[in-house]
Backbone as CSV, one residue per row, in Angstrom:
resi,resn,N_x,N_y,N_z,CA_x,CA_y,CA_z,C_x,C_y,C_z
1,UNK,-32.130,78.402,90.624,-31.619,78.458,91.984,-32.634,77.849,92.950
2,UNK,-33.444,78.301,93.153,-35.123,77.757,93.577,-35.833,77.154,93.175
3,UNK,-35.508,77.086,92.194,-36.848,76.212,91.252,-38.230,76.114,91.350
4,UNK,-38.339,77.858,91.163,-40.092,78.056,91.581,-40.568,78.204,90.129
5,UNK,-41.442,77.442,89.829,-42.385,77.876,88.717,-43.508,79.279,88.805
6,UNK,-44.125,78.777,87.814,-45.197,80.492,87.828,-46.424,79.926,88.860
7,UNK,-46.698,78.747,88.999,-48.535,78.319,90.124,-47.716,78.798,91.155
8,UNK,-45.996,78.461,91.856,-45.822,78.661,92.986,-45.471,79.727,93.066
9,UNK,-45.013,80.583,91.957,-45.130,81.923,92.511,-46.785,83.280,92.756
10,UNK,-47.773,82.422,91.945,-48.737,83.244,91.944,-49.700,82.724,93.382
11,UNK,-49.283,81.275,93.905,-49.576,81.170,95.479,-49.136,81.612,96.059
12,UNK,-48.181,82.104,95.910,-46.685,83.124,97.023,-47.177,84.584,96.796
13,UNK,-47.925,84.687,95.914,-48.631,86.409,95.889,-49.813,86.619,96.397
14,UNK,-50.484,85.001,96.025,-52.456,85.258,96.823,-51.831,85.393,98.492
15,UNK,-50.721,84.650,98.828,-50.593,84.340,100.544,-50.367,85.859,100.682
16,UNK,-49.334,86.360,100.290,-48.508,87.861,100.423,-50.046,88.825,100.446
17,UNK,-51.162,88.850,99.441,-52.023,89.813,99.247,-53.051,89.521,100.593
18,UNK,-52.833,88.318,100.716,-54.401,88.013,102.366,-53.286,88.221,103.357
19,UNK,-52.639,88.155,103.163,-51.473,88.439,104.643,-51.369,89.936,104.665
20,UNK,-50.572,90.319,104.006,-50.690,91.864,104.002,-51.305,92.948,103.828
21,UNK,-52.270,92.609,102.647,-53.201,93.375,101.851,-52.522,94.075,101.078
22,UNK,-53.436,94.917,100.105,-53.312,95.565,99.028,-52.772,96.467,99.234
23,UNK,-52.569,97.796,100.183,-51.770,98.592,100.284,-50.817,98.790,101.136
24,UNK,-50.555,97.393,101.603,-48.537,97.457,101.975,-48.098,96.622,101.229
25,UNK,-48.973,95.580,100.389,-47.827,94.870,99.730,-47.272,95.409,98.206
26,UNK,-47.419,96.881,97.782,-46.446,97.430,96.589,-45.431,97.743,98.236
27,UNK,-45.720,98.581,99.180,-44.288,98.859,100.189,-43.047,97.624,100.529
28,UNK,-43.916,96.618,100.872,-43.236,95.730,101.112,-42.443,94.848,99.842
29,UNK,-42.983,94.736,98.856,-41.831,94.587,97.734,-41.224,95.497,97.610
30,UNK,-41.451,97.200,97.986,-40.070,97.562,97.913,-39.236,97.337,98.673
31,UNK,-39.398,97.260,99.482,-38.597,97.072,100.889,-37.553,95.928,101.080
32,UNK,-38.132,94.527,100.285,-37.738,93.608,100.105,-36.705,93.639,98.923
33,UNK,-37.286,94.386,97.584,-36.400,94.851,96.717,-34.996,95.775,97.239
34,UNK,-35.320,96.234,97.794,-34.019,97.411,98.646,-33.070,96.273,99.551
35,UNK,-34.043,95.415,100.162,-32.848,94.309,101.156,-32.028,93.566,100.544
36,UNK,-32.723,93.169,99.361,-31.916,92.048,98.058,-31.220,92.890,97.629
37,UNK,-31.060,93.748,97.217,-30.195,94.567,96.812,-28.939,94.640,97.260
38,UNK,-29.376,95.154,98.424,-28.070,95.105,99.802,-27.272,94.048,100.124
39,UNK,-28.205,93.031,100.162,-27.082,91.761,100.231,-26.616,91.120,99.164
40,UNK,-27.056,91.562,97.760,-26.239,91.280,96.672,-24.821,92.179,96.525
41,UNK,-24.749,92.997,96.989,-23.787,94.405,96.924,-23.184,93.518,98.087
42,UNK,-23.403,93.635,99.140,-22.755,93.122,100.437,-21.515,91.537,100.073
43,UNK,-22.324,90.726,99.377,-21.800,89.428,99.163,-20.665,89.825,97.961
44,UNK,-21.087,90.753,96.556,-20.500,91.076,95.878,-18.745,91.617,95.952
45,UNK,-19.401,92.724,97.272,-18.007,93.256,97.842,-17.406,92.289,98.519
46,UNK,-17.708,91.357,99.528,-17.166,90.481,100.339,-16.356,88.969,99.068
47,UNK,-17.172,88.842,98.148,-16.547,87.744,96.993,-15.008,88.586,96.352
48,UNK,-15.398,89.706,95.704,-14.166,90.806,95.686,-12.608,91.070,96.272
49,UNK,-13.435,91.189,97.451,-12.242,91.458,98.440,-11.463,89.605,98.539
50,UNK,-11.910,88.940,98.892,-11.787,87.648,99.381,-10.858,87.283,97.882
51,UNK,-10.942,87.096,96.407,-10.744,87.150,95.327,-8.983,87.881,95.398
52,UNK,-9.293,89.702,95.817,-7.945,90.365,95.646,-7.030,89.725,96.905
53,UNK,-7.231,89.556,97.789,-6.804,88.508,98.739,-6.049,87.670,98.499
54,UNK,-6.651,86.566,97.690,-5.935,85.475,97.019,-5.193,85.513,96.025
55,UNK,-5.503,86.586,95.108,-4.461,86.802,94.183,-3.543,87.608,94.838
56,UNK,-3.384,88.214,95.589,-1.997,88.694,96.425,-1.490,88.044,96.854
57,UNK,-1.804,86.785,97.678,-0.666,86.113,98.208,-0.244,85.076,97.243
58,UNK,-0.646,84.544,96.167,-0.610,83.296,94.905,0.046,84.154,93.581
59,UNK,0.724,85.635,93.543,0.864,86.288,91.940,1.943,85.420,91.943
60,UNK,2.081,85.246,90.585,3.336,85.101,90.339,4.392,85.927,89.951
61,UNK,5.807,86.037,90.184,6.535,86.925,89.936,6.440,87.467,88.269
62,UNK,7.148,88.123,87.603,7.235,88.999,86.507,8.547,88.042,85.537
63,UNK,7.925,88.189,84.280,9.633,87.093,83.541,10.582,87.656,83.833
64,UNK,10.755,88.913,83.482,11.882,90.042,83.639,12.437,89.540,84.825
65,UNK,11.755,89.150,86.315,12.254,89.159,87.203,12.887,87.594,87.551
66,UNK,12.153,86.858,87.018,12.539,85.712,86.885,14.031,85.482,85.789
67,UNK,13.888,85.929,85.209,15.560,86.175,83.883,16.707,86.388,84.548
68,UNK,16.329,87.290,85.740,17.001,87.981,86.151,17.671,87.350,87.405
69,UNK,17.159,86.221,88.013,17.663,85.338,88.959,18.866,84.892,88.970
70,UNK,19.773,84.456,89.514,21.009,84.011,89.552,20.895,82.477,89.328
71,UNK,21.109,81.902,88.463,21.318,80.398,88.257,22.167,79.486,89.675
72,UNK,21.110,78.925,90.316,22.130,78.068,91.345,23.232,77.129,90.436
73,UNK,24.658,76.592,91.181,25.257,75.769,90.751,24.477,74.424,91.085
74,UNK,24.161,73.634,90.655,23.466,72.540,91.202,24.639,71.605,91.073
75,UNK,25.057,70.928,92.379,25.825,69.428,92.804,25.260,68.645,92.835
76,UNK,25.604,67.487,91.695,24.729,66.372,92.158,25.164,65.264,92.998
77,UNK,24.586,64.697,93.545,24.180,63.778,95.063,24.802,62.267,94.663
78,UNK,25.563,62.074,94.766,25.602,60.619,94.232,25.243,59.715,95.707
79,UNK,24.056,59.090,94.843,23.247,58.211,95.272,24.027,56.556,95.262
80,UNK,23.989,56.568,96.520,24.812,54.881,97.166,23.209,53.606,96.700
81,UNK,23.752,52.916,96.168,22.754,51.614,96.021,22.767,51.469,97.687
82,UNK,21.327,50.982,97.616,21.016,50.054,98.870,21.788,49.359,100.060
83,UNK,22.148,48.486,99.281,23.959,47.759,99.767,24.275,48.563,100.849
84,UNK,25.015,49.690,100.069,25.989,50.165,100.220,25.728,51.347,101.322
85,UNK,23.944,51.776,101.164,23.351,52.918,102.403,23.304,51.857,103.510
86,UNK,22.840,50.597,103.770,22.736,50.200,105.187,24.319,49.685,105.698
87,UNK,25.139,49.493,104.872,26.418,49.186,105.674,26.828,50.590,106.181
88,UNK,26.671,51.646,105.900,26.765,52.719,106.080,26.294,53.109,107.085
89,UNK,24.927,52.716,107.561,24.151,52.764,108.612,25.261,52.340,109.819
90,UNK,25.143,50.809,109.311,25.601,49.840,110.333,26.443,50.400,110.799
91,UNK,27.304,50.656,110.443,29.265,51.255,110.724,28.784,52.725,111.789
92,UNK,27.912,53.709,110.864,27.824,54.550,111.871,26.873,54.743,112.907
């Protein structure tokens, strides 16, 4: 996702240990651990919901219910050649 190796993460710990020092930075990884958390849960529920969403308005009906449809009569259209649609025009 990041593409941090191990040198850039053990520079990301010397900065964290002279920045913070030694006894807030076990607090502050928790703290940070507890926020990631939260917004993994947060995004999790929000992907979820967004997911049941879409499959509610896209289900498709049931076969049973589909079997069960009434067959339209279908009429078919007889289709005038070319010709025969613009004189048709013309006249009306």
């Amino acid at each position: 996702m990041f593409d941090i190796g191990f040198q850039e993460l053990v520079i990301i710990f010397v900065v964290a240990l002279l920045v913070f020092g030694p006894k807030k930075l076990p607090e502050l990884a928790k703290t940070m651990g507890k926020w990631l958390a939260e917004i993994k849960r947060g995004v999790y529920i929000a992907k979820s919901q967004i997911e049941n969403e879409l499959n509610v308005d896209y289900k498709l009906p049931d076969e049973d219910i589909i079997k069960n449809l009434p067959k339209d009569e279908q009429k078919e259209v007889p289709i005038l050649p070319e010709s025969q649609a613009t004189k048709k025009e013309d006249e009306g």
